[in-house]
C-alpha positions as CSV (number, residue, x, y, z in Angstrom):
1,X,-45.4,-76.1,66.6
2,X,-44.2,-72.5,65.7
3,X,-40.6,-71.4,66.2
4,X,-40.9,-69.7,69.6
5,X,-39.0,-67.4,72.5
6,X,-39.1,-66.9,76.6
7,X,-42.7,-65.7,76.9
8,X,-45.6,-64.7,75.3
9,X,-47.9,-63.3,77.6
10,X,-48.4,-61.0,80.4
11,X,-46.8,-62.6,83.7
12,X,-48.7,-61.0,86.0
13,X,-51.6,-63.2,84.6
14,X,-51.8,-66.5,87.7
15,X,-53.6,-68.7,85.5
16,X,-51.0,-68.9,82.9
17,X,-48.1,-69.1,85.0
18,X,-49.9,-71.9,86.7
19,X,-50.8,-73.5,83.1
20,X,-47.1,-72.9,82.2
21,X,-45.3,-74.2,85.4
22,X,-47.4,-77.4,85.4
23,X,-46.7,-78.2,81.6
24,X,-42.8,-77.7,82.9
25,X,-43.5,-79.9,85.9
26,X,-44.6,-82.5,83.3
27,X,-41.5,-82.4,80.9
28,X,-39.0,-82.4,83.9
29,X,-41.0,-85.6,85.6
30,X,-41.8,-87.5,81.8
31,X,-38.0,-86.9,81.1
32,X,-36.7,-87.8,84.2
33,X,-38.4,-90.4,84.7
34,X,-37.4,-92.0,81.7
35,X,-33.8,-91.8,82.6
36,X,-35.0,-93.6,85.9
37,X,-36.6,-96.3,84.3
38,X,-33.5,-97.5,82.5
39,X,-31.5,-97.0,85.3
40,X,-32.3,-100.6,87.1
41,X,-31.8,-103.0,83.6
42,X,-28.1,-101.4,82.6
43,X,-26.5,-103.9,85.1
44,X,-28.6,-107.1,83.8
45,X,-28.0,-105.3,79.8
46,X,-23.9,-105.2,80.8
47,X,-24.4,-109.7,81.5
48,X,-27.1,-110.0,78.4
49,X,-24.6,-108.4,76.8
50,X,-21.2,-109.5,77.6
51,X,-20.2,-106.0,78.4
52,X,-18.6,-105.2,82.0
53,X,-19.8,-103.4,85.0
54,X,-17.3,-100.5,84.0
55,X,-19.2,-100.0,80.7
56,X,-21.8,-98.9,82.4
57,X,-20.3,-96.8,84.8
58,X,-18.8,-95.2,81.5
59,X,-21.8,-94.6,80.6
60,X,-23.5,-93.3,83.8
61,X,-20.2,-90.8,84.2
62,X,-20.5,-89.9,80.5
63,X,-23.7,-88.2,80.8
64,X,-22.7,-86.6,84.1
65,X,-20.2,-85.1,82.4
66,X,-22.4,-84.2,79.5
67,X,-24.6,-82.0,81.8
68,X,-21.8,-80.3,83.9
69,X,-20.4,-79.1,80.7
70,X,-23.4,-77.9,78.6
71,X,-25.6,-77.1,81.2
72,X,-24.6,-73.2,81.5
73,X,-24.2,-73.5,77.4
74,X,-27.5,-74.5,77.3
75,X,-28.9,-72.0,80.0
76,X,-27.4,-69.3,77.6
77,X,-29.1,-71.0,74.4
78,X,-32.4,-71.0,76.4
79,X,-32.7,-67.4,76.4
80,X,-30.6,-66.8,72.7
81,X,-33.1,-69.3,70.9
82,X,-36.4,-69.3,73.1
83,X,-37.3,-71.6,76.1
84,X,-39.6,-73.9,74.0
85,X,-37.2,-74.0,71.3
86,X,-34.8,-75.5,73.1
87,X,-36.6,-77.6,75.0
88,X,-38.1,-79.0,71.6
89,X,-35.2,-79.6,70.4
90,X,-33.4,-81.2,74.0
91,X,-36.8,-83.7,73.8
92,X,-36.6,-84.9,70.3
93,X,-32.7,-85.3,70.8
94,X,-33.6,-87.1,74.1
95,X,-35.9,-89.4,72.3
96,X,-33.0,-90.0,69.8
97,X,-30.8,-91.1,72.0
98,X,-32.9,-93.6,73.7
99,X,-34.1,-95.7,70.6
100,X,-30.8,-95.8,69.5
101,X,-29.6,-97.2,72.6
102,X,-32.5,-99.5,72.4
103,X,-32.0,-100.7,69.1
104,X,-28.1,-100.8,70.3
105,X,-29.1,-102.9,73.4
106,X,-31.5,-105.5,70.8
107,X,-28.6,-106.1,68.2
108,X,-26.5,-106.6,71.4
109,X,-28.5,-109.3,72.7
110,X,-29.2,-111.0,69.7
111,X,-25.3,-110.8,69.2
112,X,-25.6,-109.0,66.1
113,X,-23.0,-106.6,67.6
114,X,-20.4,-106.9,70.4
115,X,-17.9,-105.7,72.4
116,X,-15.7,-102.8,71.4
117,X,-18.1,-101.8,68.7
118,X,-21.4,-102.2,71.1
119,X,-19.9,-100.7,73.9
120,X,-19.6,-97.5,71.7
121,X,-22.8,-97.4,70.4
122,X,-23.9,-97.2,74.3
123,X,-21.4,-95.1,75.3
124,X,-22.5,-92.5,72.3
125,X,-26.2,-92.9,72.3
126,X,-26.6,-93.3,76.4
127,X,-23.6,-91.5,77.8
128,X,-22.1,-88.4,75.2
129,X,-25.9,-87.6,73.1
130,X,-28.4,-88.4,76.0
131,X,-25.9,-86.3,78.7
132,X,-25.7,-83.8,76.2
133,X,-29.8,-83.3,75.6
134,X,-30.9,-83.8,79.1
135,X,-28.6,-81.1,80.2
136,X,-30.7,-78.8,78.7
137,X,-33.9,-80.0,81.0
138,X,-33.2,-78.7,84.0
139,X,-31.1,-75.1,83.6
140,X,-34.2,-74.4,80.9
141,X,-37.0,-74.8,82.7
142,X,-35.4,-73.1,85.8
143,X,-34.7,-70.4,83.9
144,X,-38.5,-70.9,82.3
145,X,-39.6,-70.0,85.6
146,X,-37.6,-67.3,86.7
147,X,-38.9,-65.5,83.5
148,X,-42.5,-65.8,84.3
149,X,-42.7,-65.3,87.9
150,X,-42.8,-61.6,89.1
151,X,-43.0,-62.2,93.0
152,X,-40.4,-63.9,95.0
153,X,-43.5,-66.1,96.4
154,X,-44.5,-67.6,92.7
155,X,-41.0,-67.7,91.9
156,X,-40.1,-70.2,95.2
157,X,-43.2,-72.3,94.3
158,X,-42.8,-72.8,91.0
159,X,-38.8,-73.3,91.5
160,X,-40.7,-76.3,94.5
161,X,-42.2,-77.7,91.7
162,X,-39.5,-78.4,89.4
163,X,-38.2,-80.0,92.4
164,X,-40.9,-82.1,93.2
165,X,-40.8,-83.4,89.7
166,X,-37.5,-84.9,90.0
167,X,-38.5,-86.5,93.3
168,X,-41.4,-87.9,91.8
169,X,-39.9,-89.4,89.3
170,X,-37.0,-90.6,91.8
171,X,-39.5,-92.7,93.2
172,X,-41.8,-93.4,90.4
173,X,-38.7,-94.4,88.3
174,X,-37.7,-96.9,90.6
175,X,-41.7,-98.6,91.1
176,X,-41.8,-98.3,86.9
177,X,-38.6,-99.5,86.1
178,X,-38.9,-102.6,88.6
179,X,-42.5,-103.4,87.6
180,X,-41.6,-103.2,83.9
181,X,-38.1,-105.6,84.6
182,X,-40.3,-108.1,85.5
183,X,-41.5,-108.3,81.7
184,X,-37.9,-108.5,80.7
185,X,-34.7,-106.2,79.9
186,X,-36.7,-105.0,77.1
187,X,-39.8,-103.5,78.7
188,X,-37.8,-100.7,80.5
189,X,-36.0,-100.3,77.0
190,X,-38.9,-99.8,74.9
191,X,-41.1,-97.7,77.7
192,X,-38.9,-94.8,78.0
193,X,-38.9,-93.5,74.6
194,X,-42.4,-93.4,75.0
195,X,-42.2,-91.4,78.5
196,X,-40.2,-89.0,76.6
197,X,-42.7,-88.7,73.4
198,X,-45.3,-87.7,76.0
199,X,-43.3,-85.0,76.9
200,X,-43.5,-83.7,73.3
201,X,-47.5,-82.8,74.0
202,X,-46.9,-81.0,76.7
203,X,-45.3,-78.3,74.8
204,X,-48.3,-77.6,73.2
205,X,-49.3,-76.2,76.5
206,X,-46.3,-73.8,76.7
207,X,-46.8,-70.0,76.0
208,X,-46.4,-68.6,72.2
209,X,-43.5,-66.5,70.8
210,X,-42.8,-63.0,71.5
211,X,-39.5,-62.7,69.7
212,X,-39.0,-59.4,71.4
213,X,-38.0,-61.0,74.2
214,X,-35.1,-63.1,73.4
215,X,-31.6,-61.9,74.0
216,X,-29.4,-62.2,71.0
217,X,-25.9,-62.3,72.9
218,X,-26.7,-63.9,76.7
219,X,-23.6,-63.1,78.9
220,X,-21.9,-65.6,80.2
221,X,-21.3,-66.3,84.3
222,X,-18.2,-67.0,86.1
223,X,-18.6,-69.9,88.8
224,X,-16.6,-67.1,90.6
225,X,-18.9,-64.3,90.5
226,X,-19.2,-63.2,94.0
227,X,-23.1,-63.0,93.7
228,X,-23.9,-66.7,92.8
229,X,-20.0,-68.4,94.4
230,X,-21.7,-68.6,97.8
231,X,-24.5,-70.5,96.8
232,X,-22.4,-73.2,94.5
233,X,-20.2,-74.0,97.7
234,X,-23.2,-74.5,99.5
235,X,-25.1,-76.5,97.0
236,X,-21.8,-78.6,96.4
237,X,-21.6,-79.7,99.4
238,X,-25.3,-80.0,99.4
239,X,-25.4,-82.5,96.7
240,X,-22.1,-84.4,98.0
241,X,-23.4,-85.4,100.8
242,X,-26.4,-86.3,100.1
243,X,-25.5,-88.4,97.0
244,X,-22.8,-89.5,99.0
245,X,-25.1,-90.7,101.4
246,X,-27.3,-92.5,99.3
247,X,-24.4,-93.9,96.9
248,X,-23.2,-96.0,100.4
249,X,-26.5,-96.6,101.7
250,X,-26.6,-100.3,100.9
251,X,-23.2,-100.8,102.1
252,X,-24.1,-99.3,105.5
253,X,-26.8,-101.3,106.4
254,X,-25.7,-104.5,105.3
255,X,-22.2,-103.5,106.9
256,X,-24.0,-102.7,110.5
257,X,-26.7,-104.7,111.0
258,X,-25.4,-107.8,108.8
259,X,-28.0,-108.4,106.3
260,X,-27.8,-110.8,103.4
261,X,-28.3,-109.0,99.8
262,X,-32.1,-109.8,99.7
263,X,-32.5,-107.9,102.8
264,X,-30.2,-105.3,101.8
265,X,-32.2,-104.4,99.1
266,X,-35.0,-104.2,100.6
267,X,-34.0,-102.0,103.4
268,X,-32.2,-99.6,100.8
269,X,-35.3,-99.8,99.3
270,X,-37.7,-98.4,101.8
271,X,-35.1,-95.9,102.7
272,X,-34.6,-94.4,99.4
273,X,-38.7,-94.7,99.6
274,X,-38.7,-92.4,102.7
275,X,-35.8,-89.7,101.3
276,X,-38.3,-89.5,98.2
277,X,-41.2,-89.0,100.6
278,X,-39.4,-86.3,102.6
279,X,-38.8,-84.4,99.4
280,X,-42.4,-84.6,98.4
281,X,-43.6,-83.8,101.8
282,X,-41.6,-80.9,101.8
283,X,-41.8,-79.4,97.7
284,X,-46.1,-80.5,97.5
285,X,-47.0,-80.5,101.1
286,X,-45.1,-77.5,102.8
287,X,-44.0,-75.2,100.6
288,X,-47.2,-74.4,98.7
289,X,-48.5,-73.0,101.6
290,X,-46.2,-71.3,103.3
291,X,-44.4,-68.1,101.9
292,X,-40.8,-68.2,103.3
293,X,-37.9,-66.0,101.5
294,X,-35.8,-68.1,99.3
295,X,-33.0,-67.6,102.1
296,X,-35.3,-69.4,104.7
297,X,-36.0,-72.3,102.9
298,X,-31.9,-72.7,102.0
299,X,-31.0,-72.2,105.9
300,X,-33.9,-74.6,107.1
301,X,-33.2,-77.3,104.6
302,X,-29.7,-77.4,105.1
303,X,-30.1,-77.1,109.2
304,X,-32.2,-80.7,108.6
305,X,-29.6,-81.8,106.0
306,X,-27.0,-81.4,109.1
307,X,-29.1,-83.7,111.6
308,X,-29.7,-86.1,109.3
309,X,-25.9,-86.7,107.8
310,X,-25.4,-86.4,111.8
311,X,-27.3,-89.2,112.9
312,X,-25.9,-91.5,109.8
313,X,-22.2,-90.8,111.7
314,X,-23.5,-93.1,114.9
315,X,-23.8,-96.7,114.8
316,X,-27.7,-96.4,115.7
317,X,-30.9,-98.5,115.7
318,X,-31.8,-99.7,111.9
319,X,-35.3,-96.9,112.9
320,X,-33.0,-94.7,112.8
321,X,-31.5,-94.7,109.5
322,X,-35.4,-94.6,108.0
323,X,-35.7,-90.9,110.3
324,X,-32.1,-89.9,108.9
325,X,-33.3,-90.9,105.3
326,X,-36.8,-88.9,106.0
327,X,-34.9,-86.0,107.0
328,X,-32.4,-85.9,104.3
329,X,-35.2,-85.8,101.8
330,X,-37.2,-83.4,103.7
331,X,-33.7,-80.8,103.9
332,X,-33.4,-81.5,100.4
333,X,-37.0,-80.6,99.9
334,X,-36.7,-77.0,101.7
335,X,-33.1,-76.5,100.2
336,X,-33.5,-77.3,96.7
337,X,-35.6,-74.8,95.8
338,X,-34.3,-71.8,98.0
339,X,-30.8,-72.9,96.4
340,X,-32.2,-72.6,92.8
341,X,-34.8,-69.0,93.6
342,X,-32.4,-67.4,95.9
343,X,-29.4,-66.4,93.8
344,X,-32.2,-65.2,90.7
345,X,-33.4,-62.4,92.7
346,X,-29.7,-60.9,92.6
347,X,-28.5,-61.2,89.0
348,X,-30.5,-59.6,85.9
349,X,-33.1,-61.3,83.5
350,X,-30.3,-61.9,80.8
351,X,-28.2,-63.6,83.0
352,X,-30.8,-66.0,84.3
353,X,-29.8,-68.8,82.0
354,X,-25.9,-68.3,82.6
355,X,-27.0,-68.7,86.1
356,X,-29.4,-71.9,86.0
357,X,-27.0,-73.5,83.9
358,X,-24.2,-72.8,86.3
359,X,-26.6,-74.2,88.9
360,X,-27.8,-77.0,87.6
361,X,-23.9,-78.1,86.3
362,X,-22.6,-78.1,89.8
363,X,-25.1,-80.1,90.7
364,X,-24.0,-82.7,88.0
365,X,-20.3,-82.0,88.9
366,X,-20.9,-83.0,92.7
367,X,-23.1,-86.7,91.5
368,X,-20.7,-87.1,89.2
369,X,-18.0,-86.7,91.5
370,X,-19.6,-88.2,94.4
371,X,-19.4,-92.4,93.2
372,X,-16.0,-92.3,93.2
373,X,-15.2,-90.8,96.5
374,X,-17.4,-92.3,98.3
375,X,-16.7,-95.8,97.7
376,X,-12.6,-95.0,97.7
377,X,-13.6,-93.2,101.5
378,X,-15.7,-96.3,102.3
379,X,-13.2,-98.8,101.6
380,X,-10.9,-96.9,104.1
381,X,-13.1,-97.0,106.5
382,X,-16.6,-97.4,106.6
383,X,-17.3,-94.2,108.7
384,X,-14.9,-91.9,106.8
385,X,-18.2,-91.1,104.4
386,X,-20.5,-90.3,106.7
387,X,-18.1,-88.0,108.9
388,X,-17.2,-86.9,106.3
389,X,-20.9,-85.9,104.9
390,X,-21.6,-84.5,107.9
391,X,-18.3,-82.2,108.2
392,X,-19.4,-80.7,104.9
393,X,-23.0,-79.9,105.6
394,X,-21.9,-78.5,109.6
395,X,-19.4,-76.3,107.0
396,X,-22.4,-75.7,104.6
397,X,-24.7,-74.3,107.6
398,X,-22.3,-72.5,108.8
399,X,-21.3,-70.5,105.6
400,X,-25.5,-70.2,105.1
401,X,-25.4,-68.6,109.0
402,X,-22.7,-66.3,108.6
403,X,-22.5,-65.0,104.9
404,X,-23.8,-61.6,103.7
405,X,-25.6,-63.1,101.0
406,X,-27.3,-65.8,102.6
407,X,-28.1,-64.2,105.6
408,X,-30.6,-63.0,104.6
409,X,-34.4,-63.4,104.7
């Protein structure tokens, strides 16, 4: 594949943005979902392993901290070096990292290697390279997007879509990395790499070089410009919530409705099923065919965000957690992508990848956050997190309600 830049053709041509937003819907779902599949085997790998439970969650917070730090670095790079260039180079990085923690993971549990030493190795290829090349996923292909759309319309759709990759592979992650435990620890292991080599050919079907386009000195952003600062509040306490939500999930309905762990997990389960179904519902079902302002979506989504996190506050029927878990994906669904389209109308195209990578890193910042405090405000009290979810999102409808910039639409 040539060396390559933002664009290479004339945006106003449909068919090729369509050709060029569905080859980035399959990169963000192929990678993504490889991160998903390995997900469910790092607590079995930790015991195969002799490792502890706070390895992993080394690891896990290693990566989110990866991606809030590079992500506006790499949103920058996106538009210095070219959109397939660095999306190239975050795949083939990607795929690095996950045979060598695969090869790491073997050597574990055939005791070549151990502790200390092994623990590294994860920590390295897993946590600090994988963080680091995944981060450059989402702020690219955001930014991908805002470069060939010319309407606010194809913009909001294609920023939908990008959305309903994740959610896909949310859910598909889960089904693939459960069916393929059942082979063993190694199946998950061995089947992601190859999730993320597919990902490679899609490339192919990415638009070619126009060097004229790339910017050879991308300004930076400041998380308090007073153009994109409204919309990071609101998103932070967006994605707090709702990862705070589904962080204490389990704990909540074995807590109220006094399950054992079998049933616990499969409650969880069919919730997390119906959040993931909400999102879809909303980014493939809705959106497509409607043509809302950016601002509309972000009010509407987070207006369902608030009635869901408020009917998680009341010790209600177990039905109801399923409707609260439907809405929250459904808020997330509307939200999402008038969080990520909105603010790119107002800044110029050479701060677009400042601004997805700003985006996209407070995202990571509140997930990353979010494990923590949740299960320190759970262990208070158990209704402390869900209060407290639903304090921020009354906040976050509020500031969408009342401030200049999101008032609008």
């Amino acid at each position: 594949m040539s060396d390559d830049s933002t664009s290479s053709y004339d945006p106003s041509e449909s068919l090729a943005i369509r050709r060029a937003i569905r080859a980035l819907f399959g990169i963000v779902l192929l990678t993504n979902l490889a991160k998903i599949t390995i997900n469910p085997v790092l607590a079995p790998l930790a015991r195969a392993t002799n490792l502890e439970a706070w390895h992993v969650g080394a690891m896990v917070s290693a990566s989110a901290l990866m991606i809030t730090l590079t992500s506006t670095w790499w949103g920058r790079r996106s538009l210095k070096w070219g959109y397939r260039r660095v999306l190239r180079l975050s795949i083939w990085v990607n795929l690095f990292a996950l045979v060598s923690f695969w090869l790491a993971a073997e050597a574990g549990m055939a005791r070549i290697l151990g502790g200390t030493l092994l623990f590294l190795l994860f920590l390295l290829s897993r946590g600090i390279i994988y963080g680091w090349a995944l981060a450059a996923i989402s702020p690219t292909t955001q930014a991908y997007v805002a470069a060939i759309t010319t309407t606010e319309s194809q913009r909001v759709k294609g920023m939908a879509s990008m959305g309903a990759a994740q959610s896909l592979s949310m859910i598909g992650g889960a089904m693939l990395g459960a069916l393929l435990g059942i082979l063993g620890l190694r199946a998950p292991l061995i089947g992601a790499p190859f999730l993320v080599l597919a990902a490679v050919f899609l490339l192919l079907f990415l638009p070619h070089p126009d060097h004229n386009q790339l910017v050879k000195n991308p300004p930076k952003m400041s998380p308090w410009d007073k153009r994109v600062l409204p919309y990071l509040i609101t998103g932070y306490a967006m994605f707090t919530a709702v990862g705070m939500t589904q962080i204490i999930m389990g704990f909540i309905v074995a807590d109220r409705f006094h399950l054992d762990p079998q049933q616990t997990i499969t409650i969880t389960g069919l919730g997390l099923l119906a959040s993931g179904i909400g999102s879809l519902t909303a980014q493939l079902g809705i959106i497509p065919r409607i043509s809302w302002h950016p601002h509309r979506l972000l009010k509407v989504g987070i207006a369902i965000l608030t009635v869901a996190a408020i009917i998680l506050v009341f010790h209600l029927p177990m039905w109801t957690i399923f409707v609260s878990m439907f809405l929250l994906g459904l808020g997330s669904g509307f939200a999402v992508p008038g969080y990520t389209a909105a603010p790119t109308m107002l800044v110029n195209d050479e701060e677009q990848g400042a601004l997805a990578g700003l985006l996209w890193g407070n995202n990571a910042f509140a997930f990353m956050i979010t494990p923590v405090a949740a299960g320190a405000l759970y262990t208070l009290h158990h209704d402390i997190p869900t209060v407290a979810g639903a304090v921020m999102m009354l906040g976050a409808l509020l500031l969408a309600l009342l401030h200049p910039h999101l008032r609008r639409g």
